[in-house]
Structure formats: C-alpha cells, structure tokens
N, C-alpha and C positions, 0 to 999 in steps of 0.2 A: 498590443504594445501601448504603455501607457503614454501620456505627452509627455513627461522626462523623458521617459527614455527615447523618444520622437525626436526630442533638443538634443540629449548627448554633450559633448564638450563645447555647442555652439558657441558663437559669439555672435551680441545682440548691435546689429548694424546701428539702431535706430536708437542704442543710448542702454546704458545700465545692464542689468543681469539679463540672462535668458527668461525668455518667457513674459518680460513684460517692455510694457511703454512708457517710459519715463518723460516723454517730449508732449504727449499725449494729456491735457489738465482736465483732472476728472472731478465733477462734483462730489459733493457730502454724498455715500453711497451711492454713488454710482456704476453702475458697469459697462467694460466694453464693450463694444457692441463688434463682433467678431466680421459680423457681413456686411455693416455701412460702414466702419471704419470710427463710427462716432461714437458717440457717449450716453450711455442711457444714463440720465437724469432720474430721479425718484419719483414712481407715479403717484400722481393725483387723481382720487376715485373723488367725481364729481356726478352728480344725478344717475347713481349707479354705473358710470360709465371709468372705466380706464383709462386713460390718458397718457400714453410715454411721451416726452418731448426729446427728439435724438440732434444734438450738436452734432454737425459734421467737422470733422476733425482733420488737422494733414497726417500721414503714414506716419510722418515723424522727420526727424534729421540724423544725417550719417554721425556716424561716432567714431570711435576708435576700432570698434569693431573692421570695419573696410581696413587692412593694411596699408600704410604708410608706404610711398615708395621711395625705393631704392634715393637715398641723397647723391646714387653715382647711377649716373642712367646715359649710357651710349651709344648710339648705333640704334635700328629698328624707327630712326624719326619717319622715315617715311610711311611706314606702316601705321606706325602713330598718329601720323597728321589724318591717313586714311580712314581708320578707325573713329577716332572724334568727330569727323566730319558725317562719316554714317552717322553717329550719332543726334548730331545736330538736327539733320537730314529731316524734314514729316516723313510718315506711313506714306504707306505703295512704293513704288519702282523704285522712286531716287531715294528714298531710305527705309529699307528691311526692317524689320520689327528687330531680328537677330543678327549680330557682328559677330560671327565664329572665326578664334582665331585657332589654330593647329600646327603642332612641330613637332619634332622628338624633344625628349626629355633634355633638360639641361636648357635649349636657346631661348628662353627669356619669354613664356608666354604670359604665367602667370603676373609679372610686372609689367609685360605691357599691359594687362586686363585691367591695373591698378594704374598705372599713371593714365589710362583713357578714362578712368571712371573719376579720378580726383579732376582732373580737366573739365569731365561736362559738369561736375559740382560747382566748378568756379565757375564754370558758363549758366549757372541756374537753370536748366535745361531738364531739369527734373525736378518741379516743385514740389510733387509726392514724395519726394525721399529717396533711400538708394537702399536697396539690398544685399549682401553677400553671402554667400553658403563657398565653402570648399566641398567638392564633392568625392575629394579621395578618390580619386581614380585609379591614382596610379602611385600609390604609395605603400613604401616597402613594408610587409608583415603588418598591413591594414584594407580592412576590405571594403571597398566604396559603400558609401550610402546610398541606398536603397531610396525610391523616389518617396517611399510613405515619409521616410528620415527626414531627407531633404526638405518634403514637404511641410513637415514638423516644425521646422529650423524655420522658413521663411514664416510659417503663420505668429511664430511667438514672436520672431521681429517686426511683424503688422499689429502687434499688441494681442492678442487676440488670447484669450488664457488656457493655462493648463487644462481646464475641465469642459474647458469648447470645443478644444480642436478632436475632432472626429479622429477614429480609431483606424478606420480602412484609406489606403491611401486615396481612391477613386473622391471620396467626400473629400478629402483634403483638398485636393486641386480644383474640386469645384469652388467651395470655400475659398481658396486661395486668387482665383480666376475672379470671383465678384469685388476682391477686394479691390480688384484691380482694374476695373469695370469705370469709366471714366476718369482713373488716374492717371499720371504722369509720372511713375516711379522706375527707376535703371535697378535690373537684375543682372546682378555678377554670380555667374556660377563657372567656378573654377575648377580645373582639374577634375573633365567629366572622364567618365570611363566609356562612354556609348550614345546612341542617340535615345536608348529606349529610358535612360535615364533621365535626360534632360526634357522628353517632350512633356511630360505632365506639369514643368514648371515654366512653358512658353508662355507669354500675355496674350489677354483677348485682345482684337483688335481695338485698337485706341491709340492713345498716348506712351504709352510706357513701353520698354525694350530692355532686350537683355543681350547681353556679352556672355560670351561662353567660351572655353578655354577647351584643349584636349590634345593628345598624344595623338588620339583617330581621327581621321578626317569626318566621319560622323555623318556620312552620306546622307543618312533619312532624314538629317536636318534639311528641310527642303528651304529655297527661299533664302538664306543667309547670304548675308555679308558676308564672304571668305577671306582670309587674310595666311596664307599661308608664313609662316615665319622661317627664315632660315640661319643659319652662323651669319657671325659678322663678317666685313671682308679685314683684310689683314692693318690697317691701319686704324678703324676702329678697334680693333681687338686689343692691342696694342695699348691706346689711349683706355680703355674700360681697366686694363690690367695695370696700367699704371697707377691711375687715380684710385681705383679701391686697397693696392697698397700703399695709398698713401707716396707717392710718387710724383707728382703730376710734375710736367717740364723735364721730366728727366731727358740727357741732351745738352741741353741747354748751361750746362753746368760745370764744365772743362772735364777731365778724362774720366771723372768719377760716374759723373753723367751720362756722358756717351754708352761707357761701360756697360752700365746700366739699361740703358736703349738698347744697345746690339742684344744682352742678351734677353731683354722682354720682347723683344721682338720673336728672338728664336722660340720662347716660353711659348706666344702668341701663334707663331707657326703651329708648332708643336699638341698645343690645346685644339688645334682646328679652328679657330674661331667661335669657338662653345663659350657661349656667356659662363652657363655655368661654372665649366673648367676652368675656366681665367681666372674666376671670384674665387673659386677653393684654392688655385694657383696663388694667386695674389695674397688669400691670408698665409699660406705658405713661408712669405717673404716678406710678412708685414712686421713693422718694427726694426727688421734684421739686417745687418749692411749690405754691401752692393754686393758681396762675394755672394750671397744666398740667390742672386738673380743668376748667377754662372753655374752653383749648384745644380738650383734646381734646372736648369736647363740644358743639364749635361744628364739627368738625370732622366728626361724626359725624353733626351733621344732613343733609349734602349725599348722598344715596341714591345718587349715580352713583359717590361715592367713598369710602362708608361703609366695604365690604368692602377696602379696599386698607390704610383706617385700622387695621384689625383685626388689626395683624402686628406682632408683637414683636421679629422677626429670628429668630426659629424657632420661632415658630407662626404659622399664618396661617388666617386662617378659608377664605380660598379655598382652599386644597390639601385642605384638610377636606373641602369639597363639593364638589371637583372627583374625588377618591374615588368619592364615591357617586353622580356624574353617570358615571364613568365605567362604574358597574356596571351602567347603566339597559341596556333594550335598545334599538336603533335608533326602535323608535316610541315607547318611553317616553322619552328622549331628545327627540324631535321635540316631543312634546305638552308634555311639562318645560320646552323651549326657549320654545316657543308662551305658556307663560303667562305668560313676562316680556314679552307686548306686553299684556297683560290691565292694566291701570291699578290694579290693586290685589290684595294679595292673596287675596282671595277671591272663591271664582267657583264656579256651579253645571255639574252635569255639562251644562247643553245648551249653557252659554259654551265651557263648553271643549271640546263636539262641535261648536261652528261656528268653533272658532280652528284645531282639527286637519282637521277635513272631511272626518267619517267620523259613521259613526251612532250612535245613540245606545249600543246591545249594549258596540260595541267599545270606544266613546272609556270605559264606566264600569271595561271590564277593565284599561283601560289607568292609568286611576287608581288602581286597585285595587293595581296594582303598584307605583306611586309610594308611597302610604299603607304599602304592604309595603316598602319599603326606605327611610320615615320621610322622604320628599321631601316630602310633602303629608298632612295629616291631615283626615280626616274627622267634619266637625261635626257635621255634620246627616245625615239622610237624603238625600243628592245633591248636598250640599253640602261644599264641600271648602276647607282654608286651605293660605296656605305661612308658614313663619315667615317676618317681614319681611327676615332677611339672605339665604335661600333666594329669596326673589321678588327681590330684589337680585341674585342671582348669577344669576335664570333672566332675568333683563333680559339680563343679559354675555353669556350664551351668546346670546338672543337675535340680540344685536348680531353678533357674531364666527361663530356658527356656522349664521344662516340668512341665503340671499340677500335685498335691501333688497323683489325682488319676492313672495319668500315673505310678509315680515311685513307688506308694505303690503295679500296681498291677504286674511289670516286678518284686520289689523285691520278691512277691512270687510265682513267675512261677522261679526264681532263687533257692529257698529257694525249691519248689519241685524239681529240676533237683536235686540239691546237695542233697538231700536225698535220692530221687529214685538211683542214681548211689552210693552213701555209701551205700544203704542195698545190691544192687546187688553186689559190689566190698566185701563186708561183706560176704556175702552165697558162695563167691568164696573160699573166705580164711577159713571160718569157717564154713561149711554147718551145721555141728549136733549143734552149738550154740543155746540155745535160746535166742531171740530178742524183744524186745518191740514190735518193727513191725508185730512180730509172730501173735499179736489180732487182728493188724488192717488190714489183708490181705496188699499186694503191696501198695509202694507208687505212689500217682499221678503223679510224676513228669515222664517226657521225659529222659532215659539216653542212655549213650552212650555203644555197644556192649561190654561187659567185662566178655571173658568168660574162662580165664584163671589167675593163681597166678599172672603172670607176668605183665598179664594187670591188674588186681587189686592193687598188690603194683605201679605200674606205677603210675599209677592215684592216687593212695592216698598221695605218696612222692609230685607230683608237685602240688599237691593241698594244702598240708602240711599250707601253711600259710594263705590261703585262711578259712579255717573253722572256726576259731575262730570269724572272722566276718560273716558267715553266720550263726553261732549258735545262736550269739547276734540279727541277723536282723530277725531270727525266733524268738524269745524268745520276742521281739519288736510288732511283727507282729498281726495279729487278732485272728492266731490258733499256742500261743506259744509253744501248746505239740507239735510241730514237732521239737523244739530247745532238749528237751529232745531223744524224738527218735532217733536222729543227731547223738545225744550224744551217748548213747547206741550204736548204729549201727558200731561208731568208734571206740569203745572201742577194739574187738579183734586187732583192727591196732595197738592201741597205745601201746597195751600189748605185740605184735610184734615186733614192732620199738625201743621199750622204748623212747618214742616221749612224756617225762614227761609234757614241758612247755605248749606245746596242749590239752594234755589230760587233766590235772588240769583246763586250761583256759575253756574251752569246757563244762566241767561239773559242774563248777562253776557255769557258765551262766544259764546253764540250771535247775542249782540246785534252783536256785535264780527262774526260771521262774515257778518250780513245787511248791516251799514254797507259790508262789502268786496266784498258783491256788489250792493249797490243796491236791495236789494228792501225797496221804503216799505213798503209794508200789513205784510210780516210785520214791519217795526221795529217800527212803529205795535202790535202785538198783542203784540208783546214789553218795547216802555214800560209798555205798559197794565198787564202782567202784574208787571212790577217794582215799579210804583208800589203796585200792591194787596200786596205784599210788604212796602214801607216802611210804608206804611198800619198794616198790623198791627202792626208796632212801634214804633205812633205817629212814625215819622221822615215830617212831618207836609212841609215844605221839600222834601225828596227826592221825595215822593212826587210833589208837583204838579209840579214838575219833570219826572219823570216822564210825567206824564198829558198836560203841556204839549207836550211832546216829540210825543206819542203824535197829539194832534189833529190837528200841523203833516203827520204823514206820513199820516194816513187821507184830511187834507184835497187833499194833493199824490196820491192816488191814488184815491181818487174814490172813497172808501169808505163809504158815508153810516153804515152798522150800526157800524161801527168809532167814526165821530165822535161816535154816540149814545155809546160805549162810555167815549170818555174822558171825555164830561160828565157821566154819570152817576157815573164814580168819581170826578171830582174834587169831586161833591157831597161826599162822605165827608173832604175833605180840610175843607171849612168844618163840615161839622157835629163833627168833633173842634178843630175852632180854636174850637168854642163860636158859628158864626154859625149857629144854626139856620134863620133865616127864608131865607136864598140858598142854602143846603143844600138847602131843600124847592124852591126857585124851580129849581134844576139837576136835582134830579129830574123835577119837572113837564115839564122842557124835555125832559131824557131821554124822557120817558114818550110823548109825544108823537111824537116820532119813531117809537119802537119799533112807536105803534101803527099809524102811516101803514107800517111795513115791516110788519106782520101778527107782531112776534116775540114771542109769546106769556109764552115762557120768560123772556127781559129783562121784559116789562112786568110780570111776578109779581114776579122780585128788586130792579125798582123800585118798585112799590109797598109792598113790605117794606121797601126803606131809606125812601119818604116815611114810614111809619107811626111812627119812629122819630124823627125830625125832627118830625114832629107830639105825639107824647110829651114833649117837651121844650117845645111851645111851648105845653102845657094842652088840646091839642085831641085828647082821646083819645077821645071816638065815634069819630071820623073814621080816628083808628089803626087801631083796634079793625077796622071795616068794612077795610080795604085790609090787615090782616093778615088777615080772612079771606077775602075774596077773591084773595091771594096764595098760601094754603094750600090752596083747593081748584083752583090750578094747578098745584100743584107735586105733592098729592095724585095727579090726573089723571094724571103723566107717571113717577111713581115716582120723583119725587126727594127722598130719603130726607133726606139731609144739609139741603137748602133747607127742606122738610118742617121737620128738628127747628129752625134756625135760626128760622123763624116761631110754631113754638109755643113757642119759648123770649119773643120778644115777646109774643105774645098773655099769656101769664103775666105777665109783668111789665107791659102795660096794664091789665087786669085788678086789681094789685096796686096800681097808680094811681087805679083808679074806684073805690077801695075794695069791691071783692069777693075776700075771701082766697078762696074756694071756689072758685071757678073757674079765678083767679091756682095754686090748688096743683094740680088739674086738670091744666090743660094744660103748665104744670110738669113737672110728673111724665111727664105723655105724653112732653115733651120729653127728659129723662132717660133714656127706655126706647129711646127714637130715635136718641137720639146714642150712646149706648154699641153696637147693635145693629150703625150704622154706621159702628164705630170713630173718632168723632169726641171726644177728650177736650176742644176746647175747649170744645162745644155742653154735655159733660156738665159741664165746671165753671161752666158758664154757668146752668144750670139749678140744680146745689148751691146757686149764689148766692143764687139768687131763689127757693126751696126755704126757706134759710135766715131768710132777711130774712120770708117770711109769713110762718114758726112761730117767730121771733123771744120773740114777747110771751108762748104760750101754754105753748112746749115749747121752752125757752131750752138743755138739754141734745141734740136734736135739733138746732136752728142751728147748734149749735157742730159737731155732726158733720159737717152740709153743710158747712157752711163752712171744717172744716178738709180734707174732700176737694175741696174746689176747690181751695185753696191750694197740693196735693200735685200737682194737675193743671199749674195756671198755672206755680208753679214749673218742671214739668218741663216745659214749654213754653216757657220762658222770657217770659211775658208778662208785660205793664206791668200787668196788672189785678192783681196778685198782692199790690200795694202797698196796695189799697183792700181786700181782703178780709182781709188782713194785719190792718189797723184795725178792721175789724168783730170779728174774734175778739178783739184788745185792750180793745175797750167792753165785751164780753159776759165779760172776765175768763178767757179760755181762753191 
C-alpha cells in the first residue's frame, strides 16, 4: 500500500493538505525529518566529514482539521468536566495515558471527544499539538481503517512525507511511537471499531494521550479512563431539542409557546433521550411553525413507524443501528432479532434464554456481547434493557429477518416461561389460594428459582410492565387458555400491589380470549376478578356489573363455589353504597354456602367482611368474635396478607369499643405484618388507625402515621387519600 493510499480522504490536523506540515518552517532544501520531528538542514561536508544540523521542531498546531463542536452542546457536562480533567491529570494512577469514552450509536460520543479536545487546546496542555483520525468503525456501507491506514493518516499529520512513511504497518507505529517519544501531543481516535485497532496507535509513556471513542467497550484497552455515556435525561433532551431547532425559551412565550414545549417534550419522550434523534428530530421542525412540533410528535407515537420518522434525508436512525446489528455475530444477531418478539423492552436473562432456546451459560454470554457493543444495557444483575428505538428496530429485524415459524415458536416458549414463573411466584405469595392452574397440574414453561416473598415480589414488580403484552401474545397464540391462566395466577399480586392498570389490562385480554372460546366458569372467575379491581377504586357500577356478569356464567356452568363467589363480593358493592344491613344479609348468604362446600379459607374472608358490616351497624362484640375467629384461620394456614388485613380490623373494632390498648395492639401487629408482606395498602391502613388512637395523647405521633399513609395511598393511587388528607388538615399538619 502506497502513502496515498495510507492517507485516503484524511484530514491533516496540523494545517493544510494531507501529508504535509505547513506549521512546521523548513530551510532552503531542507527535509523532514520523519523520526525527530525536526528539519534536516542542508549538509556541510567539511574535512571530508558530513555534518546534518537537525532543528527540532513542534508536531505542529490543530487546524480545521479537528471538527468544530457542535455550537449546541447539552447534557453529558458531567462527563465532560470528567473527561478534561483526566486530561489535565500527569501519567500513572491519577491520569491514564487513554480517556475511552463508549455508547451506542447516536448519544453523543463523537462530540464529546471534540469539545474535550478543543478544551485542553484552550488549556495549552498539549504543546506538541493535537491529532485526529476518524477510524470508521461503525459507519454505514464503509469499512473501518485498518491500523496500517490509520497509521498512514497520523504519520502525514506529524509531517513526515509520502516516501517515508514505511509500507507495513508494524514500522509505522514504531515510526509513529518515536515521534512521540518526549512529546506532549492529544490523540483523538474516533469511532474505533475494536481494540485491536486502536492498540498500535497508543503513546509511549510520556507526555502525550489519547481519547478514543467506540460503540464497544473495548476490553483489551487495558488501563483507560472509561467514561461510559448514556441518553440525556428528559429535560436536557428537551432543552438540546429545542435549541438545535432553533427554539430556545419556548414556553415562555403565551400559548404558542407552551404549545410548542408540551409537544417537544412528547418529541423528547419519544426520541428516548438519544442526542442523535433529537438533532435529526429538531431539523425535522426547523424553520417550520409550531404545528410541525404536534406533527411530528404525533407521528412519533406509532412504534411500528417511529424509526422511519427519524430521518432527515441524511441521517437516519436506522442506518445507525443497522451498523451495529451488522457487527453482531450470527447468534448475537439471532437473540437481538429474538427480542423484538419480547413485548417490551426489558427482559431477564431466562426470558431471553426461552426466546433463543439455549441455556442459561450461553444465552448470558450472548448478552454479554450485546451490552459489549451497546445494543442492550444491563440494569440489574440478570437483567437487561434496550433503549426503546433499538427494541423498535429489533421488532424490524424480527419481522424481515426471521421466518413467521421461528417467532410464533420463541413467542410461546416465552409465553410458557411467564407463566410457569407467575404460578411459582403465585404458590409463594399465596400457597392455600385456589388457582386455575390447580386442574392443569404445573406449567410447561422453564422458571427461574423463586423460593421466597422477597423473590416473588421482586419478580413480579420488574416484570410489572411486561405482562400485559404477554397476556395479549398468549391470548394471540394457538393455546389462548394460557392468556387466561396468566390472568388468574396474577391476580393475588395485583390484589397485593393494588397494581389496578395491569390487572384490569390483563383480565380484559384474557376475558376477551375466554368469550372467543366459550369457557363460562373461567369468564365467571375473570368478572369476579375485575369487579374486585373496580371495587378498590370505589367504581362501585362497574363493579356489580361485573359480579352480575360473573353469577350469570358460574350459574350456566354449574359452579356452586364460584356463585358463593360472586355473592359474597357484590356484598362489598352495598356495603360502600352505604347499605350495611344487605351487605351483612350477602355475606350471611355467602357464608353459608362456603360452609355446606367445607371452604374453610372463604368462610374466614367472609366472616371478616360480616365483621365490618357489623361495625357500622353498632354490633361490634359480634365483629370483634368473627374477626377473631377469622384470624385464627388464616393464622392456621399462613396467610400473612389475610392475617394483617384482620388485625387491621380487630384494631379498629377495638377503637370503637373504646379500648385504645388493644385498638394500638393489634394495630401495630398489623403494621409489622403488612410491611413484612409487602403489602403497602394494609400498612397505610394501620398508619391510619395508629393515627386516629394516639390522636388526643400524642397529636405529633398521628401526624407521622398519618402522613405515611398519605405517602402510601398516594402512591397507590387510592380514594382513601382524600380522607386522610383531612385528618392531617384538622390536626394542622
């Protein structure tokens, strides 16, 4: 390879064309001097002897060559100030020879690599000069430069000429290495593809350092500075996307403004926070009135056609990731493909070891490389994200690059994992429940060890958004009773959590997939389940609606436990419409039943709803007796949640007979109970009535209960929030 073609379309950091040194003043014939950096002088043969005289000379100074940065630069300061500072830094510990920074495509590496290097320019902190090479890593339908190239490129911007620089790359880095042999010159090598690329352009130990840029985290850089980069957060994003259209203050500026803000905000949402995306978003709507901000960010909500919206006519967010899909190798690839049938982006390593169908070793190395070339980031300990335009694009490839039987049959070796792991996560939380799955023996799918509360709600909170699209993709699928099973299995969580928006969405689906196949009893279990949902947010109409629903199909299948089921909850529908006395009359009827079926478990949580009905109607012995008689069957079987749910009554009967000591008692037990088993409404429930006894005695104590309830019901979004609300208003909090 000649030295042209070693330069290529370079650009010469240090001034002028490629291949030479224009900063560099050379005498009357004179030559470069390739290895000192100086200037051969013309010899003088004196008493037969030769004589070169070599000026040492500087590398030179930066040009135009180093790109200019961005005149809109937001977000990433911190990593900036980090970055300069290594710079700054001397050799050994407190400053690394190399500042590698790494991200996916699009968040802003290559500018930041440019505003660190214009910074230590202004700081003179490099009096040898500055270097740049782009190393094409990761650039669409261009194949990275080769170290001889690269090498190429830096020796012609150390002056050093075309017919010097050495042919094999090995001489070149030696070459290159002496240049730099006592100096003090910043090496910018941007968009590497690897480390094997970058090592032959590291400096000898001295003075001089370099900045390195990459898609890969670049392991075998040993030694480096690491600066991981990630999206903005949402109100820098906001501010980058305003200002590069030309925007700035929008807001500020009566409705036009505003206008404008709501919707670059949504843009901003929408984008992820991707530097990049915002910038090709922003020209999108540069020039163009505020409608174009409403436009585009109506347009940006549709997920099948988000990445297409993302192209300015010469940037595209696809060619960007189509880059670093192309770098994967055939099984990272496959599993990358595999996780746009995943309904959301995130997923744990045993999701994504029953979507590829491989075990567990492999499928985490295989992530492991994704995380390495910034496709997938890891959250958690075994947990893994994709930004949402990357799970957008691994949908596309889904589609385009695997056959319709590949993805129908990972969705349901997915669709069994999330099931076998909600019944086991289920049996943890709720062992004496009965289950749907109770007929069908275990489910087929592969889960993951869960063999305590802690590991059950763990799992169920970060899966939380995840279910709703696997109920749908069951309920889709070829055996949609498992979208109903789904359903049921997660019911005790949602009645847990109060985790309404899921549980409604969830049941719905699944309600929908038993109407289309005819199966009464499980509708019947699925009204049941929805109405006890509306219930909790007081949607008092809906509910019985529901429960109505729920009788007509246990009575059409011959289900007696089911019809006790829906009478005893639409008890709960009169005793919040305020009819106490046919509240107690539907239990009673409930109760009866339950006990002609021997259901021991029902006639406890019926006798706990009469005791409650009976509180309101003045008959609290009689509470008092059927809360505890419902507490030592729930005792009996280990049901913790029922458990704290009765001693939260028993306190507040108690609080009624006028005994504060017993009322704070069993209070408190309740307290201890419900937080133990992640129950926050039990525990704001207890606050309450915590509060309301030490009211008169210890009025800075109520106020505490009562404003951690507030903190709970809030984040619960429950209607009791309104009434504890008022209790700290009376008490002047």
């Amino acid at each position: 390879m000649s030295a042209s073609e070693a330069d290529g379309a370079g650009r010469d950091v240090l001034g002028g064309r490629p291949g030479a040194a224009p900063d560099v003043p050379r005498a009357p014939g004179g030559v470069h001097n390739a290895v000192s950096g100086g200037v051969f002088h013309g010899p003088v043969i004196q008493g037969g002897q030769v004589t070169v005289t070599v000026a040492p000379q500087p590398v030179g100074t930066p040009s135009s060559a180093l790109p200019s940065p961005s005149s809109v630069h937001v977000g990433h300061e911190a990593e900036l100030a980090s970055l300069v500072a290594a710079l700054e830094a001397g050799d050994g510990p407190a400053g690394p020879a190399v500042c590698l920074v790494t991200g996916p495509g699009g968040v802003g590496k290559s500018e930041l690599l440019i505003q660190a290097a214009h910074a230590a320019l202004r700081l003179r902190r490099f009096p040898g000069g500055l270097l740049y090479v782009d190393l094409r890593g990761h650039e669409p339908g261009v194949p990275p430069l080769t170290p001889g190239e690269a090498l190429g490129r830096l020796l012609h911007q150390l002056g050093v000429p075309e017919a010097a620089v050495p042919v094999h790359a090995e001489d070149r880095a030696a070459v290159y290495r002496r240049h730099l042999v006592e100096r003090s010159v910043l090496v910018v090598l941007d968009n590497a593809h690897d480390s094997a690329q970058v090592h032959p352009m590291l400096p000898p130990p001295g003075g001089s350092k370099v900045l390195v840029s990459s898609r890969r985290r670049l392991p075998a850089v040993d030694e480096a500075h690491r600066i991981g980069l990630d999206v903005l957060p949402h109100d820098a994003a906001v501010r980058l996307l305003l200002e590069v259209s030309a925007r700035p203050g929008a807001g500020a500026g009566g409705p036009a403004g505003e206008e404008v803000a709501h919707h670059a905000a949504r843009i901003a949402e929408r984008c992820g926070g991707l530097p990049l995306a915002l910038r090709i978003a922003a020209a999108r709507v540069r020039g163009r009135p505020p409608a174009a901000f409403a436009d585009l960010a109506g347009w940006l909500a549709d997920e099948q056609s988000r990445l297409h919206e993302l192209d300015d006519g010469e940037r595209r967010m696809t060619s960007v990731l189509a880059v670093s899909y192309r770098d994967l190798d055939d099984d990272q690839r496959r599993l990358f493909a595999l996780c746009g049938v995943h309904p959301g982006p995130r997923l744990n390593v045993h999701a994504a070891a029953a979507l590829v169908d491989l075990p567990l070793s492999r499928t985490r190395r295989l992530l492991e490389g994704l995380c390495a070339a910034h496709m997938v980031q890891e959250e958690d300990r075994g947990r893994y994200r994709l930004h949402g335009l990357v799970h957008d694009y691994a949908r596309e490839r889904a589609q385009e690059d695997l056959p319709a039987a590949v993805r129908e049959a990972a969705v349901d070796r997915l669709v069994d994992h999330y099931l076998a792991t909600a019944d086991r996560a289920d049996r943890v939380l709720a062992p004496h429940r009965y289950r749907l799955q109770d007929e069908r023996g275990h489910p087929h799918g592969t889960a993951p060890d869960i063999s305590s509360r802690a590991d059950a709600l763990a799992w169920l909170a970060a899966e939380l958004d995840n279910l709703v699209g696997i109920c749908r993709a069951a309920a889709e699928s070829a055996a949609p009773a498992r979208s109903w099973l789904l359903a049921d299995a997660l019911r005790g969580y949602f009645f847990l959590a109060k985790t309404w928006t899921p549980w409604q969405a969830t049941h719905e689906v699944a309600l929908n997939a038993a109407e289309r196949a005819g199966a009464r009893r499980e509708q019947g279990i699925l009204h049941n389940s929805l109405g006890l949902a509306l219930l909790e947010q007081r949607d008092l109409p809906g509910a019985s609606a529901h429960y109505t629903a729920a009788a007509g199909h246990f009575e059409a299948a011959g289900d007696a436990h089911g019809s006790a089921n829906a009478v005893e909850n639409h008890a709960w529908v009169r005793h919040y419409s305020g009819d106490f006395a046919g509240a107690l009359d539907d239990h009673l009827r409930a109760l009866r039943q339950y006990e002609r079926l021997g259901a021991e478990r029902n006639r406890a949580i019926t006798l706990r709803g009469m005791s409650l009905a009976e509180l309101e109607l003045g008959r609290v012995t009689d509470a008092i007796g059927h809360l505890q008689e419902a507490g030592r069957i729930f005792d009996e079987r280990n049901m913790h949640l029922d458990a704290a749910m009765t001693l939260n009554g028993l306190g507040e009967a108690y609080a009624k007979a006028g005994d504060p000591t017993s009322a704070r008692r069993h209070l408190l037990r309740a307290l201890r109970l419900s937080r133990s088993c992640g129950s926050r409404y039990e525990e704001a429930r207890a606050r309450r009535g915590l509060g309301s006894v030490c009211r008169a005695r210890a009025p800075r104590l109520a106020l505490h209960h009562w404003e951690r309830a507030l903190h709970h019901y809030r984040e619960l979004g429950s209607p009791e929030a309104k009434a504890v609300r008022a209790l700290i208003a009376e008490l002047g909090g």
